[in-house]
C-alpha positions in Angstrom: 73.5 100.9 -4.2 71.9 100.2 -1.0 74.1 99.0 2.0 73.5 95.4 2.3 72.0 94.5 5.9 73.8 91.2 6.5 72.0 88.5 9.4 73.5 89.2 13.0 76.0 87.5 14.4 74.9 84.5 16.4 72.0 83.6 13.9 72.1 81.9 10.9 69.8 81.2 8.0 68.3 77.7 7.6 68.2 77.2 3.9 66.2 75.3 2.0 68.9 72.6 1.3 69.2 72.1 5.2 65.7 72.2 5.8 65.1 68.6 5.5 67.4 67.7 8.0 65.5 69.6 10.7 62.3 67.6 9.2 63.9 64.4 10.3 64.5 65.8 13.7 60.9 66.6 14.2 59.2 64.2 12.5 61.2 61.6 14.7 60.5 63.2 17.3 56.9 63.3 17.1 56.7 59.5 16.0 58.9 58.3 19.0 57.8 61.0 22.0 54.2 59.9 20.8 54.9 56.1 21.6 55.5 57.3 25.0 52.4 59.0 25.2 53.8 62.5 25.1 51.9 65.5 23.5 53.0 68.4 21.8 53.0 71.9 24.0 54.1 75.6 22.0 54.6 78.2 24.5 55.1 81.7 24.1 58.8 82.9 22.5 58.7 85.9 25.6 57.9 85.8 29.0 57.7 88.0 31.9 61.1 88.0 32.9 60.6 86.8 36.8 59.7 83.4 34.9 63.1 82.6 34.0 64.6 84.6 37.4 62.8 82.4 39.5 63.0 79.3 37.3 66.2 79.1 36.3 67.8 80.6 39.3 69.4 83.6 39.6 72.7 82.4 40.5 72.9 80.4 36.9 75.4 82.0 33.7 71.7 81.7 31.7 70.0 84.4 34.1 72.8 86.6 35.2 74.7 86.8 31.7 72.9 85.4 28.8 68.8 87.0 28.8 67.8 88.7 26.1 65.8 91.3 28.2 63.6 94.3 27.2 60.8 96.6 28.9 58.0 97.0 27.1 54.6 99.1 29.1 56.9 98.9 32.1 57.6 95.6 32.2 60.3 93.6 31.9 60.2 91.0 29.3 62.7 88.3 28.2 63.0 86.1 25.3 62.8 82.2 26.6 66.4 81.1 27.2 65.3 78.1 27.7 61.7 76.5 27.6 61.1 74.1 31.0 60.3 77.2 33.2 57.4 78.3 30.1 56.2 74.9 30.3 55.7 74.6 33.7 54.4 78.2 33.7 51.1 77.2 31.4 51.3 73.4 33.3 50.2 75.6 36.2 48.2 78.6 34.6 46.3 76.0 32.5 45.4 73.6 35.6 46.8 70.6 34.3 47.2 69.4 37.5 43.8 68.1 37.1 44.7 65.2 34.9 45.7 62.1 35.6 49.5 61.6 36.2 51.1 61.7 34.3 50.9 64.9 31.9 53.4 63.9 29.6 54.4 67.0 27.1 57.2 67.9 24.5 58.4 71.0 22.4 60.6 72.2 20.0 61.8 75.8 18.7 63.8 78.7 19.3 65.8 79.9 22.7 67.9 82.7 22.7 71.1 83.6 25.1 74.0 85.8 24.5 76.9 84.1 24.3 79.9 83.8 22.3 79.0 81.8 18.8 80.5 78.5 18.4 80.1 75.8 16.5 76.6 73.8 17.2 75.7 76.9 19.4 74.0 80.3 17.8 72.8 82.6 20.1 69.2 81.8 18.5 69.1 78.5 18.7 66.7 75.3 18.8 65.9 72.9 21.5 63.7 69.5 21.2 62.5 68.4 25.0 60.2 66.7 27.3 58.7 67.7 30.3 56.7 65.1 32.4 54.6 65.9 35.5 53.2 64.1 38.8 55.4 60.8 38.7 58.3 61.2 41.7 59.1 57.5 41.2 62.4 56.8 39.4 60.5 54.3 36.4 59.6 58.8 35.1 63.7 59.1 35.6 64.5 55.8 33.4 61.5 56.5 30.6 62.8 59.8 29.3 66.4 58.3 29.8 65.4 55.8 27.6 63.0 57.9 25.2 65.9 60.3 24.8 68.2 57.3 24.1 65.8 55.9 21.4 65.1 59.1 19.4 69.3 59.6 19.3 69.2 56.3 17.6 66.2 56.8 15.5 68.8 60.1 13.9 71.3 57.1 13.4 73.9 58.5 16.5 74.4 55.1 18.0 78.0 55.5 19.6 76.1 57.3 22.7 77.3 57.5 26.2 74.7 58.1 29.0 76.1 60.1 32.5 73.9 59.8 35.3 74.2 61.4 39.0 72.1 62.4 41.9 72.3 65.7 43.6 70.2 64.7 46.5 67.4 66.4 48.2 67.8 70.6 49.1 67.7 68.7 53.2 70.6 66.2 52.4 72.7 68.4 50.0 73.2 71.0 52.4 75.5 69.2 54.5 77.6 68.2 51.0 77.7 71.9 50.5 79.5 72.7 53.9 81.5 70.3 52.8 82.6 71.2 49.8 83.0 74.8 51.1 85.5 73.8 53.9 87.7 71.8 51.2 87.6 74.6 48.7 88.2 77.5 51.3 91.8 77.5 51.4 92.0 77.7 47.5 89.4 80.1 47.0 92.1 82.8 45.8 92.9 80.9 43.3 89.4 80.2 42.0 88.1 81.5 39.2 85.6 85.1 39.3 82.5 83.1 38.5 83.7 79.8 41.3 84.4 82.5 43.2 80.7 84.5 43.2 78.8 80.8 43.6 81.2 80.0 46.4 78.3 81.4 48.7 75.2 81.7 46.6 75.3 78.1 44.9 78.5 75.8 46.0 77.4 72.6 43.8 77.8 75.2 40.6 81.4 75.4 41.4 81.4 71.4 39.9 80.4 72.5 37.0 83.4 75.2 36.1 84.5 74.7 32.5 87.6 76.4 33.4 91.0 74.3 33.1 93.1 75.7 36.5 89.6 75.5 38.4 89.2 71.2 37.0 92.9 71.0 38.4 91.8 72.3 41.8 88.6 69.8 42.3 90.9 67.1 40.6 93.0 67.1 43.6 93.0 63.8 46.1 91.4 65.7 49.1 88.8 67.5 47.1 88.1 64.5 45.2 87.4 62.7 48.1 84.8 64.5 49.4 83.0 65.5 45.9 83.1 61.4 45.3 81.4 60.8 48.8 78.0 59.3 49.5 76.1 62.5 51.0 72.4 61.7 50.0 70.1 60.8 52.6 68.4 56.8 52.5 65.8 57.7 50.7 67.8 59.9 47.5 70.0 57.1 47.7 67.1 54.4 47.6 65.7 56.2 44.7 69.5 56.2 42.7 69.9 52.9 43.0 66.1 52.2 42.0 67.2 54.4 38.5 70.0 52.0 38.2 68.3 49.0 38.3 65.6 50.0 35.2 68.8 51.0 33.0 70.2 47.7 33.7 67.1 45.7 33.2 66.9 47.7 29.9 70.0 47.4 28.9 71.1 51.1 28.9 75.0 51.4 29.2 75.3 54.3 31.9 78.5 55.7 33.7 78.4 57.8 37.7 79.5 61.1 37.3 79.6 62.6 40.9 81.0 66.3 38.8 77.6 65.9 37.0 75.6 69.2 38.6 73.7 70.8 35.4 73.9 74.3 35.0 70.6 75.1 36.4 69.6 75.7 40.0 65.9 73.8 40.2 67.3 70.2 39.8 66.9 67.7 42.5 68.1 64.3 43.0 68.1 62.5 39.6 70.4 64.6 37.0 71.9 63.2 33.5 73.7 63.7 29.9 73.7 61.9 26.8 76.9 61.9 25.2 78.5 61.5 21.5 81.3 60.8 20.8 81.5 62.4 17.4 81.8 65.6 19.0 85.1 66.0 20.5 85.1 68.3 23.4 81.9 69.8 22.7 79.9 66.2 22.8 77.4 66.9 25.1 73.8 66.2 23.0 71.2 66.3 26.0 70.5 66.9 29.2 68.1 66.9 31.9 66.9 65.5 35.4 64.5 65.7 37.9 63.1 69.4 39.4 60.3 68.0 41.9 60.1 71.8 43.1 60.5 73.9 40.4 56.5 73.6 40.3 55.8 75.1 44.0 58.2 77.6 43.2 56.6 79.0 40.6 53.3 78.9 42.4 51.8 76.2 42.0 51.0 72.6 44.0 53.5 70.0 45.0 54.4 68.2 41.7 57.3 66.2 41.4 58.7 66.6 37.6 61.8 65.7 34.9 62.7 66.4 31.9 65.5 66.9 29.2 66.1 69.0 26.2 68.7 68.5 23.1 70.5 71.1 21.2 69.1 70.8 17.5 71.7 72.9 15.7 74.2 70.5 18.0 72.2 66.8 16.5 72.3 68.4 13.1 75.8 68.6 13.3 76.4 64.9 13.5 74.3 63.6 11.3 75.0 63.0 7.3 73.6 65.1 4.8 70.8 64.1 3.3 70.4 64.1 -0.4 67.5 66.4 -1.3 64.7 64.8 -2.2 63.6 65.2 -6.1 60.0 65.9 -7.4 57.9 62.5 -8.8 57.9 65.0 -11.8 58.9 67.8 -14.3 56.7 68.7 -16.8 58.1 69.7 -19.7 56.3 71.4 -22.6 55.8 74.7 -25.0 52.3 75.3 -23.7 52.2 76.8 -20.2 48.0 76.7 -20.2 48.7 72.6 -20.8 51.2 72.3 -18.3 49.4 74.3 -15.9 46.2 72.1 -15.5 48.4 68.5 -15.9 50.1 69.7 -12.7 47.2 70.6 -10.9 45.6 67.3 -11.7 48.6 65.0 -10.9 49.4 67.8 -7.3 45.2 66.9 -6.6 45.7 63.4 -6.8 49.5 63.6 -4.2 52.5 63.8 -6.4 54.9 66.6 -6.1 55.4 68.3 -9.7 56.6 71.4 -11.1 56.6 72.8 -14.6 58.6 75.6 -16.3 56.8 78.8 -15.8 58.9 80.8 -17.5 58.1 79.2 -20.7 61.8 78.1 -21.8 63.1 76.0 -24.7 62.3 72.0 -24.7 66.1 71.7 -24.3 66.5 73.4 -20.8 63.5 72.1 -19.7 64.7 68.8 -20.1 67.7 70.3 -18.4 66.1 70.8 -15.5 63.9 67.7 -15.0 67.1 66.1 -15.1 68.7 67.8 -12.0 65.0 68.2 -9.9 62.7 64.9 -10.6 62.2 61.4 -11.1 60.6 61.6 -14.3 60.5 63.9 -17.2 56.3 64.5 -18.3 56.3 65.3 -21.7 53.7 67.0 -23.5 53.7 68.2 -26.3 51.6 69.0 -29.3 50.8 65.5 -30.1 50.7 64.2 -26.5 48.2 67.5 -25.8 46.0 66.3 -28.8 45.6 62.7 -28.2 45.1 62.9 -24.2 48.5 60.9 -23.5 52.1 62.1 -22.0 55.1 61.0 -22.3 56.7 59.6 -19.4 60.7 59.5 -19.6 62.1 57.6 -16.3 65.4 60.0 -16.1 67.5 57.2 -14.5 67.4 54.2 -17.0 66.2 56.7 -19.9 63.5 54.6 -20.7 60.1 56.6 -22.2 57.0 55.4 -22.4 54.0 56.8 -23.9 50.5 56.6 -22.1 47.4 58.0 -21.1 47.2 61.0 -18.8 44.7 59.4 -16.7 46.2 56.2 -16.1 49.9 57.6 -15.1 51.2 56.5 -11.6 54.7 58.0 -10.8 
């Protein structure tokens, strides 16, 4: 016997019984996203891999760990590890510039990073997100706060929690970085290797260490004081407070997390998370913020931008299975020929029907209707002969007897 080739390790399957909860999630999504005017973008799974390098930074976990990278014609070529840097990518190949602001755009499908399998997290996994272009006012901030918000509880996750920060501009965040340098430098031994490595090359990373001895370090009353202190300039802060204000006036409970950096180098000003608290320590279900030069750095004009993307393999994991859906019908009968055309007529006119193709006995037909549909069809000899079917209603076990052009299931 043939060895058995078994999927790898970090993918998974989606079955059929789990498909339907992934339908939710993009059939919600494209009812609520299109509300807000957003349109649906697919980009390419690969890109070249000075994209992501550029776009995602190459100080960040994603770019200098996690790529799945390949040459190929003597070029290097990475599977997207995440998808804002391809969107922006065709925003600015495709001259979308040239409409009106804003270009509101969303997507959904696979990313792929290598990193150790966990629960909610594959290393193929699927995002759902929104990008949204040429708005630097903070009413593009509070819409896809609030879009993001509204789709959660469209899945049913109600018990949300929203974190919100702002990072600054890159001219009043490098002062905070000094900062943050000078408090740290006396520890920096006892940092972690990755705190360590971003002490220099990105300092506001260091924030976002998952490690427990390196939280202990920024916990302490003289660090604390200077990551909790107001370093953005007038006009970041004008624009904070401006954020505020809209969630308030809409009602969206939001807490200030000044540890709140995102772990990707374009964001600016405005970042955020939406939190579960179904999750335990692994609650986090979006994220985003605003990247006004993420645009310019990957060539093209001066666009101010923000976005968010959501784990789907994370959302599936809080919400209750649903029951599969049953056909309007089975058709059961001894003459495949008969069966064959019934269900073609009642598929043309939009019901979902199967019948038994291979031809079994009335008894596990009926079987099987039972476990799969709504209603048992019944035709037999005499039904086939008169025109009518038998319709059997396999919840109250009631039958009734009509003609097959007048049935409605």
């Amino acid at each position: 016997m043939a060895k058995i080739i078994k999927v790898l390790k970090g993918t998974k399957d989606i079955l059929p019984q789990e498909v339907e909860q992934w339908h939710k999630l993009e059939k919600n999504a494209l009812e609520i996203f299109t509300k807000y005017g957003y349109k649906e973008i697919r980009t390419p799974i690969f890109e070249m891999t000075e994209l992501f390098a550029r776009g995602v930074g190459d100080t960040t976990d994603i770019v200098n760990k996690e790529m799945y990278t390949f040459e190929k014609s003597e070029r290097s070529l990475t599977l997207r590890p995440e998808n804002t840097a391809g969107v922006v990518r065709s925003f600015i190949e495709n001259n979308m510039t040239r409409l009106s602001a804003p270009v509101k755009l969303w997507y959904k499908g696979p990313m792929f990073r290598y990193e150790r399998p966990q629960a909610g997290r594959q290393r193929q996994f699927h995002q759902v997100g929104v990008e949204m272009f040429g708005i630097k006012e903070p009413s593009a901030d509070a819409e896809v706060i609030v879009m993001a918000t509204e789709y959660l509880k469209s899945l049913g996750l109600n018990d949300l929690e929203v974190e919100i920060n702002s990072l600054g501009c890159p001219t009043c965040r490098e002062e905070y970085k000094k900062k943050i340098k000078e408090v740290l430098k006396p520890e920096f031994e006892n940092l972690c290797e990755d705190c360590q490595n971003r002490y220099e090359k990105n300092p506001l990373r260091l924030l976002d260490c998952k490690v427990d001895s390196c939280k202990e370090i920024f916990s302490r009353p003289e660090i604390q004081k200077v990551i909790q202190s107001d370093f953005i300039c007038e006009e970041c802060a004008e624009h904070y407070k401006t954020l505020k204000s809209y969630l308030d006036k809409l009602g969206v409970k939001y807490v200030e997390n000044k540890l709140l950096v995102r772990g990707l180098d374009y964001y600016n000003r405005t970042v955020f998370e939406i939190k579960s608290n179904n999750l335990g320590s692994q609650n986090a279900v979006c994220g985003g913020g605003r990247y006004d030069s993420l645009v310019r750095n990957l060539g093209g004009e001066d666009t101010p931008a923000v976005g968010w993307a959501m784990g789907m393999e994370r959302l599936n994991s809080l919400l209750p299975e649903i029951e599969p859906q049953k056909l309007d019908g089975y058709i059961v009968s001894n003459s495949p020929a008969d069966a064959f055309v019934f269900a073609q007529e009642l598929r043309n006119k939009g019901y979902n029907v199967e019948f038994d193709l291979a031809n079994k006995k009335f008894t596990k037909q009926l079987e099987k209707a039972s476990k799969c549909a709504k209603f048992a069809l019944i035709l037999g000899e005499d039904e086939i002969k008169a025109g009518t079917v038998s319709v059997k209603n396999l919840e109250t076990s009631e039958q009734v007897t009509i003609n097959r052009n007048e049935i409605e299931l």
